[in-house]
FIGU-338740 format. One record per atom (N, C-alpha, C, O): residue number from 1; atom name; x, y, z. Coordinates in steps of 0.02 Angstrom, whole numbers, plus 50000, padded with zeros to 5 digits. Layout:
% FIGU-338740
   k  a    px    py    pz
 NUM CA     X     Y     Z
...
//
This chain:
% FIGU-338740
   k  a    px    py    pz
   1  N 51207 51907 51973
   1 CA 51151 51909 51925
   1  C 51176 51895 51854
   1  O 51152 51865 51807
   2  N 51232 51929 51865
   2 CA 51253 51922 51754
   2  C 51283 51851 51767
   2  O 51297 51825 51713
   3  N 51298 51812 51820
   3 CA 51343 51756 51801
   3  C 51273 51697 51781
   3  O 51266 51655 51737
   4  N 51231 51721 51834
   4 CA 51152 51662 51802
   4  C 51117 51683 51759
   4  O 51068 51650 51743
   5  N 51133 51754 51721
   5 CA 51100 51750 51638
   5  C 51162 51701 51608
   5  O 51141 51654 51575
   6  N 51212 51705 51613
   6 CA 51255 51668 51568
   6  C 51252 51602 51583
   6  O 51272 51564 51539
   7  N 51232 51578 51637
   7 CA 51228 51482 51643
   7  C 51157 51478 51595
   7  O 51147 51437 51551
   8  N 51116 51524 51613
   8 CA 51069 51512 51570
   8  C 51047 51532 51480
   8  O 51004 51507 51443
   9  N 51091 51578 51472
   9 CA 51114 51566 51395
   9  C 51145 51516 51379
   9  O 51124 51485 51330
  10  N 51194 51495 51407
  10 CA 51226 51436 51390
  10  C 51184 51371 51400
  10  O 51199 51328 51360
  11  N 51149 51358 51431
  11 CA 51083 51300 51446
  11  C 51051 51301 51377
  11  O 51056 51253 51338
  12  N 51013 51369 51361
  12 CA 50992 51391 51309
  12  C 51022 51371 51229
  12  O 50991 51352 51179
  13  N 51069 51379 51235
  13 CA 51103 51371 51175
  13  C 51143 51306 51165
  13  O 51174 51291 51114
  14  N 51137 51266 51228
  14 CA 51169 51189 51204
  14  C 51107 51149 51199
  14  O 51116 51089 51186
  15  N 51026 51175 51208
  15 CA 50988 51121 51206
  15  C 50966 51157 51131
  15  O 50930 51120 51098
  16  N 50976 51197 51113
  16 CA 50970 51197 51017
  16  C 51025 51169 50999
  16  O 51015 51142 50945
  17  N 51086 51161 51020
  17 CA 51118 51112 50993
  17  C 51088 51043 50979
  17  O 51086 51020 50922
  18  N 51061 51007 51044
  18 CA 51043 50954 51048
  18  C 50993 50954 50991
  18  O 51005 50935 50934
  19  N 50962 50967 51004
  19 CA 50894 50979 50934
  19  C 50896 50984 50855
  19  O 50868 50953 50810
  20  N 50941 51034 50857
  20 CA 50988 51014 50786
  20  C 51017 50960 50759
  20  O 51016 50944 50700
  21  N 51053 50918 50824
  21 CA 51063 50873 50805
  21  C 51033 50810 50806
  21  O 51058 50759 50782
  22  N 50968 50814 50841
  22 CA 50929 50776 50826
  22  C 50880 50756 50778
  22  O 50855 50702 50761
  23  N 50875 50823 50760
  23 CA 50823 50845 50684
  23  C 50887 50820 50632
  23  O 50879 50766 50604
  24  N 50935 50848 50622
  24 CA 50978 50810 50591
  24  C 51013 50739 50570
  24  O 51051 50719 50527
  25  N 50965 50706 50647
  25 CA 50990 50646 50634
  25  C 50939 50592 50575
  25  O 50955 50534 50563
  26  N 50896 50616 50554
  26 CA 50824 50607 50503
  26  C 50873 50574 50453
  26  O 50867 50515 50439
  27  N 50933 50622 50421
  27 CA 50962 50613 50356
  27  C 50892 50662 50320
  27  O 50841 50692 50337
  28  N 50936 50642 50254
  28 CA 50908 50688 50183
  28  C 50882 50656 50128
  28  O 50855 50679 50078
  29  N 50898 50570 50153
  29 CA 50837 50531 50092
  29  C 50770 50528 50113
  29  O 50753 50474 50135
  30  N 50735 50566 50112
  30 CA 50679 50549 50123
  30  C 50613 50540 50096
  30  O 50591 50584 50059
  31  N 50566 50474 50114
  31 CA 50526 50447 50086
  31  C 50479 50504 50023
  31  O 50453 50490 49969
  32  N 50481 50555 50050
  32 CA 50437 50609 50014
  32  C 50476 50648 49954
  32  O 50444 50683 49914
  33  N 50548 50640 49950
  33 CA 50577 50669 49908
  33  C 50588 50619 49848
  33  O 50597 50640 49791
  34  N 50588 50562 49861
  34 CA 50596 50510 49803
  34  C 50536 50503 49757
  34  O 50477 50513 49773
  35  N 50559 50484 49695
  35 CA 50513 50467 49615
  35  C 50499 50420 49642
  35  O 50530 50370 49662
  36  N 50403 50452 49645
  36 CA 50353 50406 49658
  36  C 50316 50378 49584
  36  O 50274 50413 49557
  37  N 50331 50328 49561
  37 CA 50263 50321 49497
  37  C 50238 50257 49512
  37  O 50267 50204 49523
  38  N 50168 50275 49511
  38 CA 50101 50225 49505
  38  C 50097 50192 49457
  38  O 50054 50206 49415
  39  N 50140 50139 49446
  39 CA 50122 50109 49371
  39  C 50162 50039 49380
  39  O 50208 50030 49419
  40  N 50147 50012 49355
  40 CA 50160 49942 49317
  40  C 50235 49911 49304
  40  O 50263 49858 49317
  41  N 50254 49981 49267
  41 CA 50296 49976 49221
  41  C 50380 50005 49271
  41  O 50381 50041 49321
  42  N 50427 49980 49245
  42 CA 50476 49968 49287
  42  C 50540 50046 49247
  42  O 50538 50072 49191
  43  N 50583 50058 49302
  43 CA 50599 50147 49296
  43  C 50675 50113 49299
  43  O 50679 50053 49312
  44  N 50734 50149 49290
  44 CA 50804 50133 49278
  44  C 50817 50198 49252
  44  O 50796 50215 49196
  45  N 50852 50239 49293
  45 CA 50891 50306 49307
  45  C 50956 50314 49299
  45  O 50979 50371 49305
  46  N 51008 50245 49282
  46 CA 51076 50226 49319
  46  C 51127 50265 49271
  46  O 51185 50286 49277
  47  N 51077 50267 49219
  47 CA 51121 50305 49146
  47  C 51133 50364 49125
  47  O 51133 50408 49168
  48  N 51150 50386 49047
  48 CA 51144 50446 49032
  48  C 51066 50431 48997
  48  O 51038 50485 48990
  49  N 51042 50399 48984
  49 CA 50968 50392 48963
  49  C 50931 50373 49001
  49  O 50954 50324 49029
  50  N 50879 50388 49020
  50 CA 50815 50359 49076
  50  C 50776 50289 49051
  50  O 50745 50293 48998
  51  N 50776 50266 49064
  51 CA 50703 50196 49033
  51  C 50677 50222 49090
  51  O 50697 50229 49147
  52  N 50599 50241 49043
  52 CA 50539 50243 49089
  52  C 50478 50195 49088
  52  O 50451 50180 49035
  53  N 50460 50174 49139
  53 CA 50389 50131 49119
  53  C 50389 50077 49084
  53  O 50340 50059 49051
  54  N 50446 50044 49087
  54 CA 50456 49978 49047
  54  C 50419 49940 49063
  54  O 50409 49925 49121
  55  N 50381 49910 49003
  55 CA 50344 49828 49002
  55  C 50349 49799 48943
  55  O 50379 49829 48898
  56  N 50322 49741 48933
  56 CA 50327 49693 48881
  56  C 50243 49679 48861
  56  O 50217 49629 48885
  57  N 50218 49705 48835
  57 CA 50140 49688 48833
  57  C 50117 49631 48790
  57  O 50129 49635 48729
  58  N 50092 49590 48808
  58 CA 50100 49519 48776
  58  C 50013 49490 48778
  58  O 49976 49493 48828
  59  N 49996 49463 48712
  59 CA 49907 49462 48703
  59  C 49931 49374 48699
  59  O 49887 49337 48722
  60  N 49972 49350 48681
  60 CA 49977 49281 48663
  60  C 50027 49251 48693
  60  O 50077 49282 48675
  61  N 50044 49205 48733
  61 CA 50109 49163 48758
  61  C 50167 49169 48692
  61  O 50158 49160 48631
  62  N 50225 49186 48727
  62 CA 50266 49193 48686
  62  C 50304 49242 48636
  62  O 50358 49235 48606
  63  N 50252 49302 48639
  63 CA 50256 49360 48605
  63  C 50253 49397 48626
  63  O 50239 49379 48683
  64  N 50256 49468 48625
  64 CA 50242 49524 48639
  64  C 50273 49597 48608
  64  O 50299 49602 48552
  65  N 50267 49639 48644
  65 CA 50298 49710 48631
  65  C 50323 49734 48673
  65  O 50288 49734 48724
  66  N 50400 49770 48681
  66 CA 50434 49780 48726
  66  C 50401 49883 48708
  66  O 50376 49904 48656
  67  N 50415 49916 48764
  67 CA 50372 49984 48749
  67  C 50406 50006 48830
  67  O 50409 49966 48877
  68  N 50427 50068 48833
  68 CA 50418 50119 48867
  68  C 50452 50178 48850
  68  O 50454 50188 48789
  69  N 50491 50235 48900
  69 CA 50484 50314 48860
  69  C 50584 50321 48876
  69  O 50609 50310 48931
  70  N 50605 50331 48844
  70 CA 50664 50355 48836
  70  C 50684 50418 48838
  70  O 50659 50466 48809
  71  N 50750 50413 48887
  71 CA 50759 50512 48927
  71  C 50816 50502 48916
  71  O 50841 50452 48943
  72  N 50863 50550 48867
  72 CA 50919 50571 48863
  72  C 50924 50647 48910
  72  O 50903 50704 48899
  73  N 50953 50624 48955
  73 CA 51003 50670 48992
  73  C 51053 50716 48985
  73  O 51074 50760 49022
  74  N 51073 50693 48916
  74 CA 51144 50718 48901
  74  C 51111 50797 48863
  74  O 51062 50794 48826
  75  N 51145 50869 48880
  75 CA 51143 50913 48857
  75  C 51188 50928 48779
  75  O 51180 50969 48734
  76  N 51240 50870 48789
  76 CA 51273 50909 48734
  76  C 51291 50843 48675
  76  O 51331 50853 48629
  77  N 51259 50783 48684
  77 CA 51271 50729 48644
  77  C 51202 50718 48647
  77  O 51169 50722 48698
  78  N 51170 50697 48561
  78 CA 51113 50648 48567
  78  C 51124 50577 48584
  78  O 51179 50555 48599
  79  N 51072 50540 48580
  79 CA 51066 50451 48589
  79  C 51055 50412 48545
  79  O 51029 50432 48492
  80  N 51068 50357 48554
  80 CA 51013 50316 48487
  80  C 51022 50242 48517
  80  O 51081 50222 48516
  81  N 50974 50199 48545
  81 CA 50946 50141 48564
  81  C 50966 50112 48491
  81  O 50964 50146 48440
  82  N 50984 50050 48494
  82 CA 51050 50027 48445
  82  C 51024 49950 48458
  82  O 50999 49920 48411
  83  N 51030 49920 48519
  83 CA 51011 49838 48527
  83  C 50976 49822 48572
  83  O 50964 49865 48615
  84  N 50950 49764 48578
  84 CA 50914 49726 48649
  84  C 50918 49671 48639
  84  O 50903 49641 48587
  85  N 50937 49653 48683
  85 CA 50937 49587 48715
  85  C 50913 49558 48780
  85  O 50869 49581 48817
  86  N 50951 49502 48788
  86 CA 50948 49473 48849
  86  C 50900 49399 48857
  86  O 50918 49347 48830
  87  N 50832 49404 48905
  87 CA 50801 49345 48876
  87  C 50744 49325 48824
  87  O 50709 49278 48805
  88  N 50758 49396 48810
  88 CA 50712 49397 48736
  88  C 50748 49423 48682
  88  O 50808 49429 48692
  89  N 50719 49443 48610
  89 CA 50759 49460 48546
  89  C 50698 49488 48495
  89  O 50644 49460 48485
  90  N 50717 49537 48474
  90 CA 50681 49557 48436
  90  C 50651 49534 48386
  90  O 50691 49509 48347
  91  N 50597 49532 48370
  91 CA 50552 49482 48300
  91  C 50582 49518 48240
  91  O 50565 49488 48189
  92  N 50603 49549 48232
  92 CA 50642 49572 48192
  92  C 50696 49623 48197
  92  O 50718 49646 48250
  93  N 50721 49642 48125
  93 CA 50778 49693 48111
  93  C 50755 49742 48167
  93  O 50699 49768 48166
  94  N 50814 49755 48232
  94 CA 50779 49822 48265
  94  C 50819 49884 48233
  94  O 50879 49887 48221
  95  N 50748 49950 48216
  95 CA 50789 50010 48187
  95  C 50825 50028 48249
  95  O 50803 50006 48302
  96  N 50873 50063 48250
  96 CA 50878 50146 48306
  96  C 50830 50170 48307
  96  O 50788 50182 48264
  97  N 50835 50184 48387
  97 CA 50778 50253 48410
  97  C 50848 50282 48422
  97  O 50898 50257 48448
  98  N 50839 50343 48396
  98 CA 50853 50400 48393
  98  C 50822 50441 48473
  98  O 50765 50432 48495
  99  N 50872 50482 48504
  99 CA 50848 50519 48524
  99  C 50910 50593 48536
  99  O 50972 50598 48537
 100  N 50846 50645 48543
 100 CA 50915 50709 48542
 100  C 50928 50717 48596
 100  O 50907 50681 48641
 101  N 50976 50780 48606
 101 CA 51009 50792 48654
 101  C 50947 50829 48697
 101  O 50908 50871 48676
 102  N 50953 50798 48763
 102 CA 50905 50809 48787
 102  C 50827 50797 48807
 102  O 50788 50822 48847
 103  N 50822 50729 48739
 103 CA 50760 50743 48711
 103  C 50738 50670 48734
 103  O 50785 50636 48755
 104  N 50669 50636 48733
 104 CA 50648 50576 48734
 104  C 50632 50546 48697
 104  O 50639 50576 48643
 105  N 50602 50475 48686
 105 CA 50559 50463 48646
 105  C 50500 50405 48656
 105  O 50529 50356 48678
 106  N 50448 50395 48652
 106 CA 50410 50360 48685
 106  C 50393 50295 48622
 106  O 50366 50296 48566
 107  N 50425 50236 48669
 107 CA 50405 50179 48622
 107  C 50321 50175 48597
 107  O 50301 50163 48539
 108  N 50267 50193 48673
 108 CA 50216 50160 48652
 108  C 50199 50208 48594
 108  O 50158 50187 48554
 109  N 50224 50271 48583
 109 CA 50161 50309 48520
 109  C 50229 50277 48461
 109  O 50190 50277 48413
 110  N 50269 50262 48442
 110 CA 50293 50241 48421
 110  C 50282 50162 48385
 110  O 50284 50150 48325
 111  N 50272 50124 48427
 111 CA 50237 50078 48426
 111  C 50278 49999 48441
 111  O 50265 49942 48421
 112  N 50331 50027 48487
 112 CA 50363 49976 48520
 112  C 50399 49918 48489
 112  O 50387 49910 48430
 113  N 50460 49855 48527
 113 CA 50463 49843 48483
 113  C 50455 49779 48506
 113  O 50463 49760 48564
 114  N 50434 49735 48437
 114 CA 50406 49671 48455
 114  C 50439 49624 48466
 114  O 50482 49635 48424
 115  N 50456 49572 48493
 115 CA 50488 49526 48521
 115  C 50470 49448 48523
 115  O 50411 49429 48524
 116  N 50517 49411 48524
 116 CA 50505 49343 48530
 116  C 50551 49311 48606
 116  O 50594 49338 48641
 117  N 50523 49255 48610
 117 CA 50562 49243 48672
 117  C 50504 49192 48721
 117  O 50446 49183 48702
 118  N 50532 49162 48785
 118 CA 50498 49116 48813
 118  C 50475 49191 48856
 118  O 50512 49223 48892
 119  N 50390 49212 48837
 119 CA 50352 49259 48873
 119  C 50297 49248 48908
 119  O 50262 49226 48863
 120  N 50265 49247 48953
 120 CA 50221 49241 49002
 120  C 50206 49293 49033
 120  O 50245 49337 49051
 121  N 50131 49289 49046
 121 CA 50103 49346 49105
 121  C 50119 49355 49165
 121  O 50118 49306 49203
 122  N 50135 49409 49187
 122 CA 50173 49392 49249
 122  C 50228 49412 49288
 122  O 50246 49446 49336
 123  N 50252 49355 49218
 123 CA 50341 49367 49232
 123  C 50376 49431 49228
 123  O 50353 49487 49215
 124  N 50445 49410 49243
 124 CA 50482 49481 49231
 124  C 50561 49462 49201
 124  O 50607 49437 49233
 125  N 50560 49473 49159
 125 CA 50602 49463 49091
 125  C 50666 49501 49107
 125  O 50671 49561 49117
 126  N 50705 49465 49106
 126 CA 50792 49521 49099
 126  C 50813 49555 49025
 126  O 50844 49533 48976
 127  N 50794 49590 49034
 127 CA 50812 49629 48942
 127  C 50873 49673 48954
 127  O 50879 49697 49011
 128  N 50926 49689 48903
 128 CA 50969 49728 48890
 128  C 50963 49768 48846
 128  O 50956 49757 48786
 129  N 50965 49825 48877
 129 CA 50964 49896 48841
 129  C 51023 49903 48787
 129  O 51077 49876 48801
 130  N 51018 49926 48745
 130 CA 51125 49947 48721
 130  C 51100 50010 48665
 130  O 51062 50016 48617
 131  N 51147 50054 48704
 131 CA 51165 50129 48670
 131  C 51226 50132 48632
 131  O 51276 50100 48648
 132  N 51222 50175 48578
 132 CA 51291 50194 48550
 132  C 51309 50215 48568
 132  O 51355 50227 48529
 133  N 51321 50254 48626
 133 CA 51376 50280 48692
 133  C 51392 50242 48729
 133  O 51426 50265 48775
 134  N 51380 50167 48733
 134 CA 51415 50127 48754
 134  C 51372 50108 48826
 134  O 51406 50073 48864
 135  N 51325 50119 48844
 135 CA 51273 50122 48886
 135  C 51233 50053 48880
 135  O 51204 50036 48828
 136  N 51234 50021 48930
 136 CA 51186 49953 48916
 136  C 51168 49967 49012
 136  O 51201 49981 49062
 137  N 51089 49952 48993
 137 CA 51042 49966 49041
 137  C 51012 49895 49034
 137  O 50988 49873 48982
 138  N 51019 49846 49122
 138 CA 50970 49784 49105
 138  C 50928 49786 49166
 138  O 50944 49792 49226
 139  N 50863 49777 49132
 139 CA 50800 49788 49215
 139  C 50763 49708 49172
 139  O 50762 49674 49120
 140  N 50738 49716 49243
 140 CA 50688 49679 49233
 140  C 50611 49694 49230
 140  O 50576 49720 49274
 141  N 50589 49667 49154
 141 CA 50509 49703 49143
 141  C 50471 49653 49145
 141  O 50469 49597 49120
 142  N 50430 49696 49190
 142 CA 50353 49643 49189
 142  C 50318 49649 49128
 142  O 50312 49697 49092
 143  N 50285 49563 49121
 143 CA 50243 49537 49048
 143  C 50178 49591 49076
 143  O 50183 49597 49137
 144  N 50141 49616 49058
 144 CA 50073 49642 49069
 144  C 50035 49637 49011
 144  O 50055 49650 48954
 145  N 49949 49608 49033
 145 CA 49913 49603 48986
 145  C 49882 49669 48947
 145  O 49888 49725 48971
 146  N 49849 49658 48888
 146 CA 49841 49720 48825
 146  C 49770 49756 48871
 146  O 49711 49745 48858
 147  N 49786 49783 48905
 147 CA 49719 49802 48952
 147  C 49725 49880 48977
 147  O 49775 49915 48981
 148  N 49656 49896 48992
 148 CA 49674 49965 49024
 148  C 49729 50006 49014
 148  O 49736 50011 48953
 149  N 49778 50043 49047
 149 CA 49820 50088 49037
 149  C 49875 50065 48970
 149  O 49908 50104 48936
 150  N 49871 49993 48964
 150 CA 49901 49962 48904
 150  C 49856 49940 48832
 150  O 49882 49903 48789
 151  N 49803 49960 48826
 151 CA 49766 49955 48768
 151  C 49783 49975 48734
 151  O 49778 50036 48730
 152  N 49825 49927 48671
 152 CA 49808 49935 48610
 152  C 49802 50018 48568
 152  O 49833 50065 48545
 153  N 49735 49989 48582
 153 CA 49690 50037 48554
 153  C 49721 50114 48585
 153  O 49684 50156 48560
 154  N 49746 50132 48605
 154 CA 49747 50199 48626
 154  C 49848 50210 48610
 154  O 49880 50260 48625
 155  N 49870 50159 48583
 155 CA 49938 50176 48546
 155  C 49928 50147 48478
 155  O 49948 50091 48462
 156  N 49892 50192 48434
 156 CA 49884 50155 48368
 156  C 49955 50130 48315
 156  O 49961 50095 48265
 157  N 49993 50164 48352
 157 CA 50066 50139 48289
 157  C 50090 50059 48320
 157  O 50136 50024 48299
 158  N 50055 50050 48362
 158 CA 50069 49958 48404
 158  C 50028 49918 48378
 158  O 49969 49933 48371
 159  N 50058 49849 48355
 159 CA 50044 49809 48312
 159  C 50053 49747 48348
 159  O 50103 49717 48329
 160  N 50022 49719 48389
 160 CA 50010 49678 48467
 160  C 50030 49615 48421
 160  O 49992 49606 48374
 161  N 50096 49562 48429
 161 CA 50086 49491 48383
 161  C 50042 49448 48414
 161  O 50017 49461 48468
 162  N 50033 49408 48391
 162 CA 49978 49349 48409
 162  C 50010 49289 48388
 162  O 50043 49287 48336
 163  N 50000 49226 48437
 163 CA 50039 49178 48429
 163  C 50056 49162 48354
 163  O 50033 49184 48301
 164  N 50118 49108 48371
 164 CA 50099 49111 48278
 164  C 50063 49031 48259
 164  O 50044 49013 48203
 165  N 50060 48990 48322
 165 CA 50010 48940 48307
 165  C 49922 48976 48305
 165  O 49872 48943 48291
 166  N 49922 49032 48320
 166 CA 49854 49064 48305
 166  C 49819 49044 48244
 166  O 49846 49037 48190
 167  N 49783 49039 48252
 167 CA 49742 48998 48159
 167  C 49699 49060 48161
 167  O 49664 49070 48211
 168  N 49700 49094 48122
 168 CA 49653 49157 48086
 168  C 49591 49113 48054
 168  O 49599 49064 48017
 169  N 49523 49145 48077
 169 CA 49471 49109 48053
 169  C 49464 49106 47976
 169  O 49459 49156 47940
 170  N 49463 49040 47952
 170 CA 49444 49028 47868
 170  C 49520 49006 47843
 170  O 49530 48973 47793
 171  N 49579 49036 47896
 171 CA 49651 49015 47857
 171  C 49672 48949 47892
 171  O 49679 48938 47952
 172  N 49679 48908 47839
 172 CA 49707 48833 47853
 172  C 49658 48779 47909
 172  O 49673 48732 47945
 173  N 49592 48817 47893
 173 CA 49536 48781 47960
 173  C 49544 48707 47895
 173  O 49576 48702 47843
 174  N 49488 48653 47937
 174 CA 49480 48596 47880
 174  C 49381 48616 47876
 174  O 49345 48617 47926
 175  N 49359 48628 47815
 175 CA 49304 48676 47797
 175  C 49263 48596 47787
 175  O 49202 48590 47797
 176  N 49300 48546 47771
 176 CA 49248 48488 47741
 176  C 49197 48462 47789
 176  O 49205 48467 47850
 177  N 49147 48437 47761
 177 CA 49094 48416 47818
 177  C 49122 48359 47852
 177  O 49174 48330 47834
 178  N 49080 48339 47910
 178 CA 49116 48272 47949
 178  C 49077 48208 47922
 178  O 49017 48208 47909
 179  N 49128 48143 47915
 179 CA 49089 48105 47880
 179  C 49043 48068 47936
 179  O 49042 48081 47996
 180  N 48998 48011 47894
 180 CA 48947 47980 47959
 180  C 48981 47955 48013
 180  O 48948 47947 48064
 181  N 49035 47940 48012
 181 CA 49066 47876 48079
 181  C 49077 47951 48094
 181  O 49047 47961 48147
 182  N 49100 47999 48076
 182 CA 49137 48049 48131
 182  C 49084 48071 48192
 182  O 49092 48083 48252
 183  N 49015 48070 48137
 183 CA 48960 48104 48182
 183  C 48949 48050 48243
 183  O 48939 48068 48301
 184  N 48951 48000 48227
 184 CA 48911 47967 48241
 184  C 48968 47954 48324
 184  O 48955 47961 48384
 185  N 49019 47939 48295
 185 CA 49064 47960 48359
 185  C 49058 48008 48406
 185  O 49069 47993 48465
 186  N 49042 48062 48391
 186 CA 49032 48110 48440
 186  C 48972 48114 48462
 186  O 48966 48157 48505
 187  N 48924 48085 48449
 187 CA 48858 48062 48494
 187  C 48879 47998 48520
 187  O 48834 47978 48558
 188  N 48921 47961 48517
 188 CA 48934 47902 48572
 188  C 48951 47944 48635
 188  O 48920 47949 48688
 189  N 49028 47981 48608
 189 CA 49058 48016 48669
 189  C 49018 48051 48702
 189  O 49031 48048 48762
 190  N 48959 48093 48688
 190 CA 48949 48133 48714
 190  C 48902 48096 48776
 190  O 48898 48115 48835
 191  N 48874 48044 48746
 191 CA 48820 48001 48781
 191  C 48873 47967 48848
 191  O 48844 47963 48902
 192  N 48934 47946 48847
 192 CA 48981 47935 48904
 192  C 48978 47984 48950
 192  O 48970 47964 49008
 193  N 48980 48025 48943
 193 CA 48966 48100 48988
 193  C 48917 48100 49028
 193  O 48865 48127 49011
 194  N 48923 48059 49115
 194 CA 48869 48104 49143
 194  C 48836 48152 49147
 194  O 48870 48199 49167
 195  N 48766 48169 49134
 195 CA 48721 48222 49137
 195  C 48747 48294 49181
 195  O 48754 48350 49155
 196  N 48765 48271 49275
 196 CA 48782 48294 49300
 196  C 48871 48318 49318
 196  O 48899 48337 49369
 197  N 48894 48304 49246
 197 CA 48964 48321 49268
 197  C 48984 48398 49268
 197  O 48959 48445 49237
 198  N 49036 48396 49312
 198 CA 49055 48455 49342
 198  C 49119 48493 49286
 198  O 49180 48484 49289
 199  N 49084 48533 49244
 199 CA 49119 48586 49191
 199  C 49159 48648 49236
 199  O 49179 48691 49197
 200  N 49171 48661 49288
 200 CA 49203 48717 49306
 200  C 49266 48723 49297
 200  O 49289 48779 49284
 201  N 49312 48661 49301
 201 CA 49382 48663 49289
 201  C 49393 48646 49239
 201  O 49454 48650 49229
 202  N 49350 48616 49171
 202 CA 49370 48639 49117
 202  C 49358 48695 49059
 202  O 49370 48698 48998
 203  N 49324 48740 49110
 203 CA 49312 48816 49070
 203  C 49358 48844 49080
 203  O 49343 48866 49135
 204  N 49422 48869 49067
 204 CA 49471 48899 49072
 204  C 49454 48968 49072
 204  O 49398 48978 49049
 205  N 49480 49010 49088
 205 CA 49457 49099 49085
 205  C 49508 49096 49050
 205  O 49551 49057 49070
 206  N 49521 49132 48990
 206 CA 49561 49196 48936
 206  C 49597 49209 48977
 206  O 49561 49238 49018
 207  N 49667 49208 49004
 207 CA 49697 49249 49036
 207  C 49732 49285 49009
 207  O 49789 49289 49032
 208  N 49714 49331 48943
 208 CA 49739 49375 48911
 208  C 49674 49425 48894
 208  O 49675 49481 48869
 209  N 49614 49384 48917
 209 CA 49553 49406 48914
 209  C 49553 49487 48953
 209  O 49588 49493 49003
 210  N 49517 49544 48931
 210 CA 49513 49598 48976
 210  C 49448 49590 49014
 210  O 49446 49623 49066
 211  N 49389 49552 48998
 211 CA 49331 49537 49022
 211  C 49348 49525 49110
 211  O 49375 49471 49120
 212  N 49337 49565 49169
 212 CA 49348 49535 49230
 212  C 49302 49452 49244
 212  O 49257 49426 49210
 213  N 49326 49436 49288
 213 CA 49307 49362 49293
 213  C 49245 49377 49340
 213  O 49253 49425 49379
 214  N 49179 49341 49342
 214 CA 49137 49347 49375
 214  C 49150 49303 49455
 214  O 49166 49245 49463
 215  N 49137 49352 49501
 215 CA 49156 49321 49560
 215  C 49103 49272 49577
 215  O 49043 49286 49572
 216  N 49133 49193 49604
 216 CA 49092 49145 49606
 216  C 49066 49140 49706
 216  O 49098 49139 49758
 217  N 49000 49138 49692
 217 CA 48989 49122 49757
 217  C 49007 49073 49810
 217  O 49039 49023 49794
 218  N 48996 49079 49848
 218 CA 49025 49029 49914
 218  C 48955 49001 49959
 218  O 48916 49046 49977
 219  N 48939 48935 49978
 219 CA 48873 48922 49992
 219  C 48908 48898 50049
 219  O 48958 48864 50040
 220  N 48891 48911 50107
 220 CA 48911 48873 50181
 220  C 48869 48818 50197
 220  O 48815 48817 50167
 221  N 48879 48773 50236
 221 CA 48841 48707 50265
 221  C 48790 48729 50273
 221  O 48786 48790 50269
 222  N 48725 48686 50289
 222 CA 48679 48686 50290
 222  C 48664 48671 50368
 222  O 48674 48615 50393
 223  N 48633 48739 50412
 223 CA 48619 48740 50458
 223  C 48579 48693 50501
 223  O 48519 48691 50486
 224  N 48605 48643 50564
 224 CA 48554 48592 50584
 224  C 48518 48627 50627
 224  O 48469 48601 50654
//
């Protein structure tokens, strides 16, 4: 009797082995323990400073504002964001951001910093971070338009550039009236213009526009 409680403790206690080591075999990265963020904006951990939420928010080809939140890690040294580079350059003198020990700082209430460079919607730009601790952080940030969670309007110290072929209404327009041949030209042209021509592909949509695009219908054949 005591020798078949003991085959059967021992049965007992090698199939919790098994189990252990099967539950064990999962590992410890798991999908539920990792930094989840819903956003746009691109994350880089690799340092003693965090870049959080990086983007480049851009209203005009070519320009924009580089913006997200800065995490010093370090308990016993502050930080200070010093350069950037890479495939863009700052539109101007960049100050230091400063940050303390411990402490962050958030470009967008700040008001980010503005940049020049070949920029597009879209894309995703290689920028270089550089710390005076000797820290250079390079991600790649997505261009995102001045919209929703990126409005403007809701980081007032951001100063959005605008192309610089932009013509500001009344600055450098030509104000003089058109003479008679000019008019008279553009009632020839316009008269070349079939009645029925097809304007859809040359209405361009704003694609910096926040207005959503109106969805265009679809008409199927005509039933025999």
């Amino acid at each position: 009797m005591l020798h078949g409680l003991s085959r059967r403790s021992t049965a007992i206690a090698a199939g919790a082995l098994l189990l252990t080591g099967a539950l064990s075999s999962c590992g410890f990265d798991y999908a539920t323990d990792r930094v989840n963020t819903i956003s746009s904006g691109i994350n880089d951990r690799e340092g003693d400073v965090d870049v959080l939420g990086a983007v480049i928010i851009s209203g005009a080809p070519d320009t924009g504002v580089f913006a997200a939140t800065l995490s010093n890690n370090d308990y016993d040294e502050p930080a200070a964001l010093v350069g950037l580079g890479g495939e863009v350059a700052p539109a101007g003198e960049l100050e230091a951001v400063a940050l303390q020990r411990a402490g962050s700082q958030s470009l967008f209430q700040t008001g980010g910093i503005p940049l020049t460079g070949i920029i597009g919607l879209g894309d995703f730009i290689s920028v270089n971070l550089s710390f005076d601790s000797g820290q250079t952080t390079t991600i790649n940030v997505p261009v995102v338009r001045p919209c929703y969670e990126y409005d403007p309007a809701k980081f007032p110290a951001m100063d959005l550039p605008v192309a610089a072929d932009a013509a500001t209404p009344g600055e450098g327009a030509d104000t003089e009236d058109p003479t008679e041949a000019e008019v008279e030209e553009e009632i020839v042209d316009g008269a070349e213009e079939p009645e029925d021509a097809d304007h859809g592909d040359s209405e361009a949509t704003d694609p910096y526009s926040c207005t959503p695009i109106e969805p265009v219908g679809h008409h199927g054949g005509e039933e025999e």
